[in-house]
C-alpha positions as CSV (number, residue, x, y, z in Angstrom):
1,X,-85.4,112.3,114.7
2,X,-84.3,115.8,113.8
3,X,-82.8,116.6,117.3
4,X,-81.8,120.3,116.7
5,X,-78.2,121.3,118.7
6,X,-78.4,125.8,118.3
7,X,-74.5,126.6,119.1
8,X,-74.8,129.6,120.6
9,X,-72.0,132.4,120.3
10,X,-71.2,135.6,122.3
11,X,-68.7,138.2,121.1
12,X,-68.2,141.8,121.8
13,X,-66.3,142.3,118.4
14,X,-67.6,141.7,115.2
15,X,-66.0,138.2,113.6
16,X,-65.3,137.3,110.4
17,X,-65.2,133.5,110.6
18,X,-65.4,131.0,113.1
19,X,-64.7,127.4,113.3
20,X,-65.9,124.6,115.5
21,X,-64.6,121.1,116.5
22,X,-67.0,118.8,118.7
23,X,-67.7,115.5,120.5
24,X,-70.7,113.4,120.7
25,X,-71.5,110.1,121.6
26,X,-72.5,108.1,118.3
27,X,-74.1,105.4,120.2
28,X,-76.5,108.0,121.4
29,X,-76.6,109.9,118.3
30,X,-76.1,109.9,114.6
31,X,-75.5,113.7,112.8
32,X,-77.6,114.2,109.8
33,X,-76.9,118.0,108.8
34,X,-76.4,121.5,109.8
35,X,-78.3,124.1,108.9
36,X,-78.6,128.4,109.7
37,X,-82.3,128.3,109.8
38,X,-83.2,130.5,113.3
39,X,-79.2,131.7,113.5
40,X,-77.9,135.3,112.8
41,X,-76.6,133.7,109.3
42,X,-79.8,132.8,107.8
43,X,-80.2,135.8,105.5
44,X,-76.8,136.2,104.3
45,X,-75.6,133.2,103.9
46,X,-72.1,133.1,104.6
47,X,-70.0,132.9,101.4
48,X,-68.1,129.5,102.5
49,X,-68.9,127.1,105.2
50,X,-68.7,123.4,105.7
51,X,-69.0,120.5,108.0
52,X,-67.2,117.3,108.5
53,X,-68.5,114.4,110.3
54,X,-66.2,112.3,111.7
55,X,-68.0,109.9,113.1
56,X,-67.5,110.8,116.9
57,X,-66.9,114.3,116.6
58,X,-67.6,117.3,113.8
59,X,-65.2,120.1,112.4
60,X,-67.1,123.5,111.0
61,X,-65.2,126.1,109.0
62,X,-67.6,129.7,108.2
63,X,-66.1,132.4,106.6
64,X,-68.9,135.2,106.0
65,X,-66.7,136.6,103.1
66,X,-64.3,134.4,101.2
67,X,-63.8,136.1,97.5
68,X,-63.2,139.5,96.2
69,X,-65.1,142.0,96.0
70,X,-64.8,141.8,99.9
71,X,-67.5,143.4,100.8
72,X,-70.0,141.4,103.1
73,X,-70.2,143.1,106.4
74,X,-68.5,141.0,109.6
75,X,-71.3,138.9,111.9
76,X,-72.0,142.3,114.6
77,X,-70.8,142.2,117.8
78,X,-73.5,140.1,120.1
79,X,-74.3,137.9,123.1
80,X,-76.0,134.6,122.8
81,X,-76.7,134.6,119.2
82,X,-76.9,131.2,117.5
83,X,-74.1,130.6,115.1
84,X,-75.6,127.6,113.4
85,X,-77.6,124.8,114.3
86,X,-76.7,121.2,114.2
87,X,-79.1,118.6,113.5
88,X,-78.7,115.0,115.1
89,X,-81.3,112.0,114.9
90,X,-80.9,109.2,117.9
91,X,-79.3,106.3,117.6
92,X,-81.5,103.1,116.9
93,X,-79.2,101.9,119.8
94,X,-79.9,104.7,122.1
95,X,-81.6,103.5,125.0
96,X,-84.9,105.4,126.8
97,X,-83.7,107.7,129.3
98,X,-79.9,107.8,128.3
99,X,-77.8,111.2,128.4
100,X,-74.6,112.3,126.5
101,X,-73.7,115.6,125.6
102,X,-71.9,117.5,122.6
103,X,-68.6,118.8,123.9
104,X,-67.4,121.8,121.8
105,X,-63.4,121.5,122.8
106,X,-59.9,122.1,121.3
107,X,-58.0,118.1,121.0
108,X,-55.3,118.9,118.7
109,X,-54.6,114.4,118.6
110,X,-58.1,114.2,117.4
111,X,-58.3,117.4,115.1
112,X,-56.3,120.4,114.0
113,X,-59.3,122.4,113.9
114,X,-59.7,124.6,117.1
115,X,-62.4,126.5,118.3
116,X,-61.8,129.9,117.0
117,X,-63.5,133.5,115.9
118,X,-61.3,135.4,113.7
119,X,-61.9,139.5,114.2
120,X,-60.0,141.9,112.4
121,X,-57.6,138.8,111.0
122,X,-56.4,137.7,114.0
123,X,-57.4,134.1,116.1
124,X,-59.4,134.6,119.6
125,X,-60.2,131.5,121.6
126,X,-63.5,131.9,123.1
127,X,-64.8,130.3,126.2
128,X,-66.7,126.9,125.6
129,X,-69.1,125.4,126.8
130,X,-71.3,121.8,126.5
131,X,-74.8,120.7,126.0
132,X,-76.4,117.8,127.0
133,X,-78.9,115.4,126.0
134,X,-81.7,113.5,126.9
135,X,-83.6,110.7,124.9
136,X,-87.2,110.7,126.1
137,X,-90.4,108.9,124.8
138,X,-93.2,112.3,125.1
139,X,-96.6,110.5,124.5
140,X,-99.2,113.0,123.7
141,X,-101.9,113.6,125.8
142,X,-104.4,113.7,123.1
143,X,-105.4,110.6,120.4
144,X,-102.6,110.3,117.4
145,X,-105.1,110.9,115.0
146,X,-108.0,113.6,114.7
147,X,-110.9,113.2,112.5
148,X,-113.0,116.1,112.0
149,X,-116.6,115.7,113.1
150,X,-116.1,112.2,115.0
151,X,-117.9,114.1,118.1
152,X,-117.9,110.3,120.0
153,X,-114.3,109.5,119.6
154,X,-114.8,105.6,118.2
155,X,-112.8,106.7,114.8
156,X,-116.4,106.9,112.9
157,X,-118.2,109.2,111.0
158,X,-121.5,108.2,111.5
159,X,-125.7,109.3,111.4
160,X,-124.9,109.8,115.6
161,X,-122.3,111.9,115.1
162,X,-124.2,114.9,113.7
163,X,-127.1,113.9,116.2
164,X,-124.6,114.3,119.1
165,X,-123.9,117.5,117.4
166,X,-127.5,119.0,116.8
167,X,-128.5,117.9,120.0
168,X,-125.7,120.0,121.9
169,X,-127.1,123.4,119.9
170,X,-130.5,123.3,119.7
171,X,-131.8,120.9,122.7
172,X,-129.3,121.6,125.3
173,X,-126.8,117.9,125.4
174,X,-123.6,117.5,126.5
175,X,-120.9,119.4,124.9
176,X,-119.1,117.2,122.2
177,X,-114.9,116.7,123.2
């Protein structure tokens, strides 16, 4: 779950919007919700932005500054700064070890939303590019629980433990895991 998707952005003017339109593979994985936690528009929030979920592809709309009094600053010129980041769970379906990607590209039959930046009012088409993903099972190297003070591991707190304990500082035993 919770399968984080940063869309990263690089511009050497400052913008004042930007829109999205992307693919992904819903048998692979499901969107949940966007979010500007670890992007450049965390603190301001943009004053309007907004996601649709279509199912097998997404449309995102920012503006930084959408009502009078304009006067939120543009997003400052950078390179590689994340824009927002979209947040996916895998599909139930989604087998071990398959791949898809999220495809940010411009398909007017699917979606009049383009990939754009707006700076100084006007539309510039930046260069896209995809992301891929992999569904892995990670098993941790350590036990899925931790209980404080269970020095021989069987899940127990018990009279040995603290004797296992004492006996590493003060007689010279074998140091606890």
């Amino acid at each position: 779950q919770d399968v984080w998707f940063p869309v990263y952005g690089s511009h050497k003017e400052p913008i004042q919007a930007f829109q999205l339109m992307g693919l992904y593979d819903p048998n692979v994985l499901t969107y949940k919700q966007y979010s500007f936690l670890y992007s450049v528009l965390q603190s301001p929030e943009p004053e309007f932005h907004r996601l649709n979920d279509m199912g097998t592809y997404f449309e995102f709309g920012c503006i930084f500054d959408y009502e009078p009094p304009f006067d939120r600053p543009p997003l400052p010129a950078g390179r590689g700064q994340i824009l927002v980041c979209l947040v996916f769970d895998v599909s139930e379906n989604a087998a071990e070890g398959a791949t898809t990607e999220i495809v940010l590209v411009n398909n007017r039959e699917l979606s009049p939303v383009l990939n754009i930046f707006t700076v100084n009012g006007f539309t510039k088409i930046p260069a896209l590019d995809s992301g891929r993903v992999e569904i892995l099972v990670i098993q941790p190297p350590y036990p899925k629980q931790f209980l404080r003070g269970d020095v021989d591991g069987n899940s127990n707190l018990e009279l040995t433990d603290a004797i296992k304990i004492l006996n590493y500082l003060f007689i010279g035993g074998t140091q606890p895991n």
